[in-house]
N, C-alpha and C positions, 0 to 999 in steps of 0.2 A: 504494500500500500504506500502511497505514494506519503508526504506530512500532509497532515491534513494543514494549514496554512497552506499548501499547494492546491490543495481541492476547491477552498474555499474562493468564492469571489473578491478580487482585489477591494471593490465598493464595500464588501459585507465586512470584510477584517477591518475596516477602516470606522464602521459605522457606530457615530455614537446614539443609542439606543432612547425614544422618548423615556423622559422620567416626570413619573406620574407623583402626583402630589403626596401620595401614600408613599413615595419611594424617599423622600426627601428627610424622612426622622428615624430616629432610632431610637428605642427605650422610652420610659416613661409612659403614664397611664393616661389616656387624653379621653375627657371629656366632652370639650368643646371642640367640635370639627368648626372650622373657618378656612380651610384650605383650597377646598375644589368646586366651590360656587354652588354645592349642592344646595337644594330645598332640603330647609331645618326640618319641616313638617314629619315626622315618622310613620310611615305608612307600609312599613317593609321593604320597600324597593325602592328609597328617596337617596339612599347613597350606593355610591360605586362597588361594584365587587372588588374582593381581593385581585389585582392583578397577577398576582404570582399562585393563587390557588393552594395555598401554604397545608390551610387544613384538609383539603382533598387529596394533596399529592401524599399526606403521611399514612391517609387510608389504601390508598392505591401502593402504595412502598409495600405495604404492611399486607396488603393481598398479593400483590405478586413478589416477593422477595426481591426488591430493586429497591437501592435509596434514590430518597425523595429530587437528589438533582441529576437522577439518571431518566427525568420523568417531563415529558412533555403533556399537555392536555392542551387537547385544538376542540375549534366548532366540527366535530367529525371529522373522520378522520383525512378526508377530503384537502381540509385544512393544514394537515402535516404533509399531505403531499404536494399540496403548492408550494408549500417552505422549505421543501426539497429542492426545488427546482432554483427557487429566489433564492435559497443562499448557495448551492453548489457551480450553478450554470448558467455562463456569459452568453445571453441571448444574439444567435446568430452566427454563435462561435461553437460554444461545447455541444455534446451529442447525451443521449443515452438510451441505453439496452434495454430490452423488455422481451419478454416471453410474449406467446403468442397464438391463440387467443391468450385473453387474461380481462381484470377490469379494466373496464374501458376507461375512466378517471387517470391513469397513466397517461394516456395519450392527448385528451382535453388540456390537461395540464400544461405537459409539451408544449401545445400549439399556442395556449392564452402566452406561456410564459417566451415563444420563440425559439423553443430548443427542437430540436430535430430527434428523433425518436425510432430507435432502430430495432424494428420488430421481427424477433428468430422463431420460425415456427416448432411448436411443441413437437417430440417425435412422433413412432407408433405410442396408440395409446395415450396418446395424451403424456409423452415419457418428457423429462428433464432434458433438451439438451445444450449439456455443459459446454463441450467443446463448441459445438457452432456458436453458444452465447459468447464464449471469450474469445473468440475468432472476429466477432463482430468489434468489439470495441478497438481505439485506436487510443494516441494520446491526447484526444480530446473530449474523451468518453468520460463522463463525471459519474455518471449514477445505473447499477444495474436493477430493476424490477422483476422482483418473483412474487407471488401469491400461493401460499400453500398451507391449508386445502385452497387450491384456485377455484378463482370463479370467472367463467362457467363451468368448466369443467367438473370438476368436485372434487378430484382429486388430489392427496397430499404428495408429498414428492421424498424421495428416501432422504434422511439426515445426512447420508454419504456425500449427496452429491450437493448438496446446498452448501455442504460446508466446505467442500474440493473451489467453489466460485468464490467464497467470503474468501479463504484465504489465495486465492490465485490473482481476483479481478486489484485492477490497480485503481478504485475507484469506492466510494460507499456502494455498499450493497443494500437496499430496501425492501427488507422481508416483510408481505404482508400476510398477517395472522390471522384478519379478520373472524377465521370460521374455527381456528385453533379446539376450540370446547368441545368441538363434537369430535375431532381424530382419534382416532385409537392410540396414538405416538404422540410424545410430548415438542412444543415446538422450541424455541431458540432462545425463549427468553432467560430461561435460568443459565445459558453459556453466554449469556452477552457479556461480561466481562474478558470473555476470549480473545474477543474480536472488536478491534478500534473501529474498525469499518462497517462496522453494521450497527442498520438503525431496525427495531423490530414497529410495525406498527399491529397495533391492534384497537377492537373496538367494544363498548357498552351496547351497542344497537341489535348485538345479534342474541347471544346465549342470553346475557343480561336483562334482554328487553325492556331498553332504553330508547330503542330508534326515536322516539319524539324530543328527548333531550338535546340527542345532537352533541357528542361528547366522543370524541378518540381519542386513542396514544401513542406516543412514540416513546421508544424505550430505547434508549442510544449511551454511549458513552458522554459521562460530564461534560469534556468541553465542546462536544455533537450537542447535546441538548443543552447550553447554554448559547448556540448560535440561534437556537430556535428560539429562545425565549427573547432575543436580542431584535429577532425581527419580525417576530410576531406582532399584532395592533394588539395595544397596552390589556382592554377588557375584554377580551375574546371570549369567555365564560361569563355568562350572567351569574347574578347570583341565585334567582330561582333553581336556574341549571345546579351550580354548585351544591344547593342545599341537598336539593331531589337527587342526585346521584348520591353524595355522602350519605342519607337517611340508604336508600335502596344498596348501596354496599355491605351494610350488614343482613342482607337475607342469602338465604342459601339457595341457591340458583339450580343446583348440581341436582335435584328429582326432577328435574322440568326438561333438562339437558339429557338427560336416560329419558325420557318418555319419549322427546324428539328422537333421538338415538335410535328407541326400540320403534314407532312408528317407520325411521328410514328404512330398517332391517326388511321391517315387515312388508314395505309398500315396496323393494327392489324385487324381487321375486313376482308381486304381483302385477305388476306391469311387463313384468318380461313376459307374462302369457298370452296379453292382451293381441289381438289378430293385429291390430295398427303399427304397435311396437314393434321398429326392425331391431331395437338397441336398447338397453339400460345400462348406461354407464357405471363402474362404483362412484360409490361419493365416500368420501371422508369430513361430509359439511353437512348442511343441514337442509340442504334440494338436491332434487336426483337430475341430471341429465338422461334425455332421451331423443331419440332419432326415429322420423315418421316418416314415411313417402311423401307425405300431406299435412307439411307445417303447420302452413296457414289455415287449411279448412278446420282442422282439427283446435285450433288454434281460438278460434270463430266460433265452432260446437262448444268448445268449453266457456266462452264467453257468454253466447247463448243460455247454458245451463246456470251462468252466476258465478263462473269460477275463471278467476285470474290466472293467466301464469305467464314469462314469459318468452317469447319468442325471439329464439337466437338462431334464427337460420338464417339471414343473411349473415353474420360474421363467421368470414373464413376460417376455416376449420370446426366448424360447428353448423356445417350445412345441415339441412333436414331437423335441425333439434329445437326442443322446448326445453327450458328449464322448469322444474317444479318445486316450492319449497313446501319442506315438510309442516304441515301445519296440524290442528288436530284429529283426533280420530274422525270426527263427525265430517270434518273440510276437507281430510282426506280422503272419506266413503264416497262423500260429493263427486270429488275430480276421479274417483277410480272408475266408480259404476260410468260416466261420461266417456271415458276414453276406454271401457270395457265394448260400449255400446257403438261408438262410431264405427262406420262403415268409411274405406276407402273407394 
């Protein structure tokens, strides 16, 4: 890996970071707020949130075995992947690597932020490959993107070969965990200290069911996650957000996470018998990939019926398929008996 001072944007190493009015004291017990123009009035939400997220990130430390300044928290996770881009990559100049399919937010990013984005198709099977990925980058390749379990696909990727890229690529590696909860195999967070070069992201949206919150992570090395915080906007977590996740981290998530788990088990098998299904992919997530003659009609039937899902058959590599997320028993009887019933 190259120093990260190399990686980094000359503008970003340089940049002095806004300081917000709460950044300006230290110690002492303050009463009297007169610093930030707020309204005196107390009504819950009349002053600023914490911008540093002090009491959230010791709860998040404390759940994932990471200290508190190895810890980003963005507006979703969305948000650390922009800041991937804004502090690593000189628009117009640097490049970076991606798997392929994958999520699409990789590549939106790219385009808003100017970077160029070079996409290596996944093998058979939706397989890892390594060498083509490090064959793509150059010396101006800043960041590589994996997703695993990826999405669409579902699939997790072996530990072997994720970690053969962290230590080979000459560049940050951005591992995203998003579906992490439901794999069978543990992902990369407890070896982040391994590795300078890896940022892990992960998110409350999925296992958690937070998605209305609006709340990701980045899990990076100290002076990685102190560039994030340098150039992130000051209040990026309200403080309704901050409260609502803090309260909902102390419940225990893990029977919800086995019911989805045991739902996917159940519903892989029975889609594979359905006459319309040429395919059931595994999943290691918490949606199944599937391959139809008839994307879209089937697509339309299930829309028909009341049931969402969605439709990944134009993105290459994922011709012919729907994705489906595991939902309950009852959401799930919905969408099976639909797609048992369609006719091609």
């Amino acid at each position: 890996m190259r120093p990260l001072e190399e990686l980094v944007r000359p503008n970003i190493r340089a940049l002095k970071p806004y300081s917000t009015a709460r950044d300006e004291y230290s110690g002492g017990e303050i009463t009297t707020w007169l610093d930030a123009n707020e309204n005196p009035y107390d009504n819950g939400v009349n002053r600023y949130p914490d911008p540093h997220q002090k009491v959230l990130k010791q709860k998040i430390a404390a759940l994932k075995g990471v200290r508190g300044e190895q810890i980003f928290i963005g507006n979703g996770s969305d948000e650390a992947i922009d800041l991937c881009y804004r502090i690593f990559c000189r628009p117009g100049v640097d490049n970076t690597v991606s798997i392929a399919p994958t999520y699409g937010m990789y590549r939106v990013a790219a385009d808003v932020n100017d970077v160029e984005m070079r996409e290596v198709p996944l093998g058979t099977d939706f397989s890892l490959p390594v060498d083509a990925l490090l064959n793509a980058a150059d010396e101006h390749t800043k960041l590589l993107w994996l997703c695993s379990p990826n999405n669409p696909t579902g699939n997790a990727f072996p530990a072997a070969g994720i970690e053969r890229l962290v230590r080979r690529f000459d560049g940050m590696v951005v591992l995203d965990e998003a579906y992490i909860d439901f794999a069978s195999e543990p992902g990369f967070l407890a070896r982040l200290g391994e590795f300078e070069n890896l940022i892990v992201l992960q998110t409350l949206s999925k296992a958690w069911g937070m998605a209305g919150l609006r709340l990701g992570l980045a899990f990076a090395s100290a002076p990685v996650a102190a560039l994030f915080a340098r150039v992130k906007y000051p209040y990026n977590i309200n403080c309704l957000a901050q409260q609502a996740v803090a309260e909902r981290l102390a419940q225990d998530v893990s029977p919800q996470v086995a019911r989805l788990c045991a739902e996917r088990e159940r519903l892989l098998p029975a889609l594979a018998v359905c006459p319309a299904i040429e395919r059931v992919y595994p999943s290691d997530a918490n949606f199944i990939l599937v391959r139809t003659p008839r994307p879209d009609r089937m697509y339309d039937a299930l829309i028909a019926a009341g049931v969402i899902v969605r439709n990944r058959s134009r993105i290459p590599g994922c011709e012919g398929c729907l994705r489906i997320t595991v939902g309950t028993p009852a959401e799930n009887a919905r969408m099976l008996e639909t797609v048992k019933n369609f006719r091609l």
